[in-house]
N, C-alpha and C positions, 0 to 999 in steps of 0.2 A: 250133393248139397241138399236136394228136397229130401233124400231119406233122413240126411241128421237132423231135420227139421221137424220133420215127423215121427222119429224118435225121440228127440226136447221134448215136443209136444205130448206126446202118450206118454213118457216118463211125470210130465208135469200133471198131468191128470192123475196118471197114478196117486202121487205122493198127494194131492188134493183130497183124493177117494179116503187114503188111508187115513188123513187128517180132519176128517170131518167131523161134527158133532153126531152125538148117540143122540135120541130124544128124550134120556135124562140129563142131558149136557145141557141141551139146549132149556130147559123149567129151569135150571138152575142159573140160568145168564141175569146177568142186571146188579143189581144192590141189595143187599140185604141187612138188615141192621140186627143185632143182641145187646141186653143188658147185662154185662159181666156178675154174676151173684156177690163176686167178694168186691164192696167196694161202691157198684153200682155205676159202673164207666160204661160210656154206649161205646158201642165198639162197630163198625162201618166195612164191611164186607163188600166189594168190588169184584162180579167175576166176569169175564172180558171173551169174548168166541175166540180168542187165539189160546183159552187155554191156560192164561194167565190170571192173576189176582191178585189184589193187592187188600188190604188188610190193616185196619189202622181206629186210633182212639181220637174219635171227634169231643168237639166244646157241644152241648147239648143248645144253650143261648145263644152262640154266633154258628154253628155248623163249621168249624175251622177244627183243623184237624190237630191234638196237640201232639201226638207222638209223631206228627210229621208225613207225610205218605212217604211213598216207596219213590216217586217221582222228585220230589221237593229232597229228599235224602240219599238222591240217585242212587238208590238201591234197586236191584235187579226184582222183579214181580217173581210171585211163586209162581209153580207150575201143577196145574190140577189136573185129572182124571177121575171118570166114574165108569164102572167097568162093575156088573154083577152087583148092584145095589151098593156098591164102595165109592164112599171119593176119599181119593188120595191126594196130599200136595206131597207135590219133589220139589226138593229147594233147587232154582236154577243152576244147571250144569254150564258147560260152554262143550267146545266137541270134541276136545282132549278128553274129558273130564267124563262125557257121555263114550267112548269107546272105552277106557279105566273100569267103566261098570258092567262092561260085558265080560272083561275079563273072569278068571276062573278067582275063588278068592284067595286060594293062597299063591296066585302068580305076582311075583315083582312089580309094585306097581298098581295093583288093582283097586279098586275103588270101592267099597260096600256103602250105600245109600241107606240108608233107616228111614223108612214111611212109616206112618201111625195112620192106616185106613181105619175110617170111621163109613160107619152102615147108616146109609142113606134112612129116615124113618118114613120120612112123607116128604112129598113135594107138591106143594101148590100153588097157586096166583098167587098166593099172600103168604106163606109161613112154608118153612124150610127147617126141617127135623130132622136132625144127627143125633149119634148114640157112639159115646168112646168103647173100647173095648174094657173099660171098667162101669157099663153100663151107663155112664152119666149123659142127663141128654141135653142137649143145647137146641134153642127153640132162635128163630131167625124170622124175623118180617120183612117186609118191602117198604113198612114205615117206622118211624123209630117210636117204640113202645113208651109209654108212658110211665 
């Protein structure tokens, strides 16, 4: 009995260990806001220490979100990583769906995932700098730009 207890337990550390934040994970936690160029929609960046995000177009006059959050439209939060200056979202899997992508890809069944990692430019207290891989770069604050 105490050894599968202390097995749970080392197992549970483990998976805690592996799941931790980088300390580019962690400059990037909080709120960030952007002004979309076409259009000029603020658009409201939520990144959360589980790794998750949510992502949505705010009223600039009331702070109400019009395209709805991911909560209010019970839709599932993205899932982010930054790993060698990259952050990547994966659209949320469930755990059918994450063993499908380990598969080989022309196996029966397999799953291929398409990420669009975007190169981290800067990160700081205030301002949060991505670059697509068609160079465009997208500029992000901790308050909403003017």
């Amino acid at each position: 009995m105490l050894v599968g207890l202390v097995a749970l337990a080392a197992f549970g550390l483990y998976v805690g260990w592996l799941n931790r934040l980088t300390e580019e994970e962690r400059q990037i936690l909080g709120t960030w806001y952007r002004r979309v160029p076409q259009g000029g929609a603020l658009v409201r960046l939520d990144f959360f220490p589980g790794r998750t995000c949510s992502v949505y177009t705010i009223d600039e006059r009331t702070g109400v979100a019009l395209s709805g959050t991911p909560e209010s439209l019970q839709l599932p939060r993205l899932e982010w990583r930054v790993r060698d200056g990259k952050i990547t979202e994966i659209p949320p899997l469930g755990f059918v769906d994450r063993v499908r992508t380990l598969l080989p890809a022309d196996f029966p069944g397999a799953l291929s995932v398409v990420t669009l990692p975007l190169v981290v430019e800067r990160v700081t207290a205030n301002e949060f700098v991505i670059r697509d891989k068609y160079d465009n770069i997208c500029r992000m604050t901790r308050t909403p730009p003017d």
